[in-house]
C-alpha positions in Angstrom: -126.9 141.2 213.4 -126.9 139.3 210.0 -125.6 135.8 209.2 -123.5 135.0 206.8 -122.3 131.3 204.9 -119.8 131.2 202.5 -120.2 128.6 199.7 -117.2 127.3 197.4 -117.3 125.1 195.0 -115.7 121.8 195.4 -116.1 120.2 192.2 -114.1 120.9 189.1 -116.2 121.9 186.1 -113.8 119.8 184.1 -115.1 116.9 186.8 -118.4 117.6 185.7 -118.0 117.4 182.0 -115.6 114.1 182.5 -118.7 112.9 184.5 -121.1 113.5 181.6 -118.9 112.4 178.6 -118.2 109.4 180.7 -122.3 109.0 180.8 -122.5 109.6 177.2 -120.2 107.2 176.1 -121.8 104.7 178.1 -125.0 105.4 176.2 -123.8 105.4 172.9 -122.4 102.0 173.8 -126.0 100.9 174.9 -127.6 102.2 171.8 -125.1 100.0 169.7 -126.7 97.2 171.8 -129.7 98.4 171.6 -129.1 98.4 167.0 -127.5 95.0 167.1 -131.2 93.4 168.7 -133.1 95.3 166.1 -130.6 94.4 163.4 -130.0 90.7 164.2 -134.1 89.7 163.8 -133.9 91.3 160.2 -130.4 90.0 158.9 -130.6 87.2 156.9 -130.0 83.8 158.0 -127.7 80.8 156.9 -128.3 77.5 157.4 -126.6 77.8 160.9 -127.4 81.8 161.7 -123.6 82.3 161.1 -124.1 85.9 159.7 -127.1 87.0 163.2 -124.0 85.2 165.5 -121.5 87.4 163.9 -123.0 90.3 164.9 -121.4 92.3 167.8 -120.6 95.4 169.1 -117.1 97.5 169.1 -118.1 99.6 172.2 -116.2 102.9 172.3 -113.6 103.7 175.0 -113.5 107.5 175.0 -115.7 110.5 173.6 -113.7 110.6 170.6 -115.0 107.0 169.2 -117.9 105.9 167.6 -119.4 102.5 168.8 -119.6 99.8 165.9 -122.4 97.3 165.3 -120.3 95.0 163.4 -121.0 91.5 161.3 -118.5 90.1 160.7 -118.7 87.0 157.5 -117.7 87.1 154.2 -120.8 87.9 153.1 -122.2 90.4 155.5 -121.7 93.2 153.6 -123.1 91.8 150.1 -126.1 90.2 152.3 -126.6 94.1 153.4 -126.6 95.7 150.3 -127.8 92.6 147.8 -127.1 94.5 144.5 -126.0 93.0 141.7 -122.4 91.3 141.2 -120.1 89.2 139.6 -117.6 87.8 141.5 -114.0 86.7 141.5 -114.8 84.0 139.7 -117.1 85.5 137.3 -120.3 84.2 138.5 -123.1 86.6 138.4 -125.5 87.5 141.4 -128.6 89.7 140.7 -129.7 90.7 143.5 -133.1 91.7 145.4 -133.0 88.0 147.1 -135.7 86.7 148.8 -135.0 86.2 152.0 -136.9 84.0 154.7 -139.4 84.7 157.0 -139.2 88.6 156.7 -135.5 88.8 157.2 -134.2 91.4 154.5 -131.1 93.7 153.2 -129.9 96.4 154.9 -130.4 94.7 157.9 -128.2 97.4 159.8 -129.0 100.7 157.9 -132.7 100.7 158.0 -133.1 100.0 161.7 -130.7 102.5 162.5 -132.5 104.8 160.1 -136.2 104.0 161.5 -135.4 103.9 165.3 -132.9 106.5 165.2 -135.2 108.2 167.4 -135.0 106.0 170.0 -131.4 105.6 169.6 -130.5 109.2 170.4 -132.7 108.9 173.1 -131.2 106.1 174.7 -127.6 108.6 174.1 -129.5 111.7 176.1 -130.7 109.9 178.9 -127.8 108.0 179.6 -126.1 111.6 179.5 -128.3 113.4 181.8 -127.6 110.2 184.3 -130.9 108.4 183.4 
C-alpha cells in the first residue's frame, strides 16, 4: 500500500512577479540614494552648498518609472556640464572651472558611470529579496 500527497499551488504566478517588481522598484529607488551620496561629495559648492542641498531623489512608484537623482538650481545643469557659454545677457563663460577641494563637473554622470557596477547590484539584490 503506497501513499500518496497531493500538492497545489497556492500562489499566483502573477503574485510572484508583483512580489519581485515590487522588490525591484524598491532597489532602484535605493540605488538613486545610493548616486545622490556619491554625487553630492563631487558637485560643486556655493557659498552656502545650495546646489549639494538641492539634490534629491524622485523615487519611482511602479516598474514602469525610472528613479531620478535630481538638482535642482539654476545652475545645476551648467555646473554639470561647465562648457562654454554666453548667456542671456551676453556675458561669456568658458568653462573647465576650477572647482574646490576636488569637487568637479559632471558630478552626476561620472559617478553613475564609474559605480554603475555597484548600482545594478544594489537593483539585483533588492530583487532576489536581499
Amino acid at each position: 500500500m503506497g501513499y500518496r500527497a497531493r500538492v497545489q499551488q497556492t500562489v499566483s504566478i502573477g503574485d510572484v512577479a508583483n512580489g519581485i517588481l515590487i522588490r525591484l522598484v524598491a532597489g532602484q529607488n535605493k540605488a538613486a540614494e545610493r548616486l545622490l551620496a556619491l554625487s553630492s561629495v563631487q558637485a560643486p559648492m556655493d557659498d552656502v552648498g545650495t546646489l549639494v542641498d538641492s539634490g534629491a531623489v524622485e523615487p519611482a512608484t511602479d516598474a514602469d518609472e525610472a528613479s531620478s537623482v535630481v538638482y535642482d538650481t539654476p545652475y545645476a545643469a551648467r555646473w554639470h556640464e561647465d562648457q562654454p557659454l554666453v548667456d542671456s545677457l551676453g556675458r561669456k563663460y568658458s568653462g573647465g572651472s576650477n572647482f574646490q577641494n576636488g569637487r568637479k563637473s559632471h558630478y552626476l554622470s561620472e559617478p553613475a558611470e564609474q559605480h554603475k557596477d555597484e548600482l545594478v547590484q544594489i537593483i539585483r539584490e533588492a530583487g532576489n529579496g536581499g
